[in-house]
Phi, psi and omega in degrees: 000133161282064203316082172071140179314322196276317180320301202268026164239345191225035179323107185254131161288333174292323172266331172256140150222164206279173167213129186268167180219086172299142261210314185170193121294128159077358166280345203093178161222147165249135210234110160232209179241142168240137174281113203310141154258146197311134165356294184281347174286328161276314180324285198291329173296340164277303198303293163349312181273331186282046158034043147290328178221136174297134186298308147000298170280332162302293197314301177311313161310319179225059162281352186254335175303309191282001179249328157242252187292143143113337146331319200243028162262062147219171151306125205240142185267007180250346166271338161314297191281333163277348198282273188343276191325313184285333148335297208242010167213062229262033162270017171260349164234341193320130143117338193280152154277132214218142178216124150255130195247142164090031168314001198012262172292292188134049183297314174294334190265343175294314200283344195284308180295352170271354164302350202074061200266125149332281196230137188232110157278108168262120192244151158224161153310311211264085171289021166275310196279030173236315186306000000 
């Protein structure tokens, strides 16, 4: 899956990068475009789990990433870990009809629909990760 058309025609590597999601054995994977994050966004994020900068103080730097636009272009590891789940274990949606809200790329809603979903609604806030 491709995180919007116009992206995967116009691939920049310094700003996207792909990211697989495995899926299981013998399941596959999903490769989608994700937003590289920046030097300082890692820098600080190790330092935040090595406790060097408080979360607190992280949070106040990158509270606006988590309040608008622009949030739901990464992989996320709780949408990692359901596309697995609905993989392997795809009797919570086959046949169903499924809305994921706050989809970003869709990792979920993709996995759900390779689970065998009737139908996948995917919604975001962020109408950049719909297009």
């Amino acid at each position: 899956a491709a995180a919007g058309g116009h992206l995967a025609n116009s691939f920049d590597s310094d700003l996207w990068e792909r990211v697989r999601v495995p899926l299981g054995p013998q399941k596959g994977e999903l490769v989608v475009l994700s937003k590289r994050p920046t030097d300082e966004e890692v820098s600080d994020t190790d330092a935040a789990q090595a406790g060097d900068l408080s979360m607190d103080e992280f949070w106040s730097k990158y509270r606006s990433r988590f309040d608008g636009e622009g949030n739901g272009w990464c992989v996320w590891p709780s949408s990692a870990f359901l596309a697995q789940f609905l993989v392997q274990c795809p009797s919570f949606v086959k046949g169903k009809s499924v809305v994921e809200v706050g989809c970003g790329v869709g990792v979920g809603g993709v996995a759900a629909a390779l689970a065998g979903a009737k139908e996948v609604w995917m919604t975001d806030k962020d109408p950049s990760v719909l297009e």
